[in-house]
N, C-alpha and C positions, 0 to 999 in steps of 0.2 A: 873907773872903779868896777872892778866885780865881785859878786859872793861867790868863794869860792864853800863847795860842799869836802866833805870827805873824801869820798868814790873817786873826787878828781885831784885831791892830793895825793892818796896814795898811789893810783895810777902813775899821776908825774912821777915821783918818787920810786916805785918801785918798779915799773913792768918796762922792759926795754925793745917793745915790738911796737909794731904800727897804733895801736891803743895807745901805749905810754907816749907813743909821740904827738899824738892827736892832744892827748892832754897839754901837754907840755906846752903845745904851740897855742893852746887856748888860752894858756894862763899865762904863758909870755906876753900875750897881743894889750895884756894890761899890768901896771905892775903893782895897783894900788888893792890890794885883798884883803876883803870884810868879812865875816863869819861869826856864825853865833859863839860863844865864849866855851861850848862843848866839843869843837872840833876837833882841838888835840885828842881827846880821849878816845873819839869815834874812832880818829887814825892809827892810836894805838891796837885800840879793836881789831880793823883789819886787820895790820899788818901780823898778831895776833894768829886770826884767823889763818892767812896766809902762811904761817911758820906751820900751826897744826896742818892743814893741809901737804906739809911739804912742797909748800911751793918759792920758800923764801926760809934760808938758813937760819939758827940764831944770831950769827956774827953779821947776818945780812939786815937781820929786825935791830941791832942791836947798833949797827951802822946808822942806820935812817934816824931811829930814838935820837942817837946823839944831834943829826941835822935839826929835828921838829924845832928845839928853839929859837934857832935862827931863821926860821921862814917870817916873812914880812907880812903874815894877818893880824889886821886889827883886828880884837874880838871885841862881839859888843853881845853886854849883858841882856838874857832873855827874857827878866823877870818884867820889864815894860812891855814885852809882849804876847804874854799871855791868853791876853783877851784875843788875839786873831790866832795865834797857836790852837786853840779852842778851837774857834771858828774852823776851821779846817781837818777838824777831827775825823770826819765821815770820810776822808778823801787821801789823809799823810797820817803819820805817825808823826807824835809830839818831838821828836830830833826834825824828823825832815819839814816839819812845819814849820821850822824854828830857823834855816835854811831861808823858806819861804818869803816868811814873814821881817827875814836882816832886809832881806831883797825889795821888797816892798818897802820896807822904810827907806831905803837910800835911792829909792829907782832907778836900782842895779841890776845887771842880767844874773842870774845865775847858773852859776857852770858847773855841772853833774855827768858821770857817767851814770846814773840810778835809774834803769829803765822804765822804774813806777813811778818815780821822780819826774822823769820826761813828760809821762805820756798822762800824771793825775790831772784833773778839771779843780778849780777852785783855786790852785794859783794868780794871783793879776800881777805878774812881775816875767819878764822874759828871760826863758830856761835855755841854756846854749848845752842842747848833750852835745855828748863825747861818744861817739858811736860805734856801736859794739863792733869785735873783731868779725869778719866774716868768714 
């Protein structure tokens, strides 16, 4: 089992260079994927951002949309965890806390491209980045 984040679905999903493949390969090596229950919408977000940016068409955002419901993440509701979502306020944002704290509950690795995600203190659950293009 792993948590998978945002950064590293859409990655799979959208970018078809050495990054997207790095994803790909992280999230192939397991097939059972956990996630806090806000994940789809994060992915929307990107991919989103990604169209504004012109870096991903709308038939191309609109391609992927259609995939999101057949990906095989369990979501699991964030309202039981709260209380460590909090706990980690000084150090993540309440999405990526939320990440944090699936992980810890299932004593799953988590798999992020999210540089600040990587590299924040306060997590106890082990973060597998996706590492950036060079």
């Amino acid at each position: 089992m792993i948590v998978v984040d945002a950064s590293a679905v859409v990655l799979s999903l959208s970018d078809r260079g050495p990054r997207g493949d790095a994803a790909r390969a992280l999230l192939a090596a397991d097939p059972e994927w956990v996630a806090p229950e806000h994940v789809v919408i994060e992915v929307m977000q990107s991919l989103r951002g990604l169209y504004l940016a012109k870096q991903l068409t709308a038939e191309e955002v609109a391609e992927l949309t259609r995939r999101l419901p057949g990906l095989a993440i369990r979501k699991v509701e964030v309202a039981p965890l709260l209380g460590r979502i909090w706990e980690l306020k000084d150090n993540l944002t309440p999405d990526d806390a939320a990440y944090v704290a699936v992980a810890e509950l299932h004593g799953a690795p988590l798999v992020t491209a999210d540089l600040r995600l990587m590299r924040a203190s306060g997590p106890r659950c082990e973060i597998r980045g996706i590492p950036a293009a060079d």
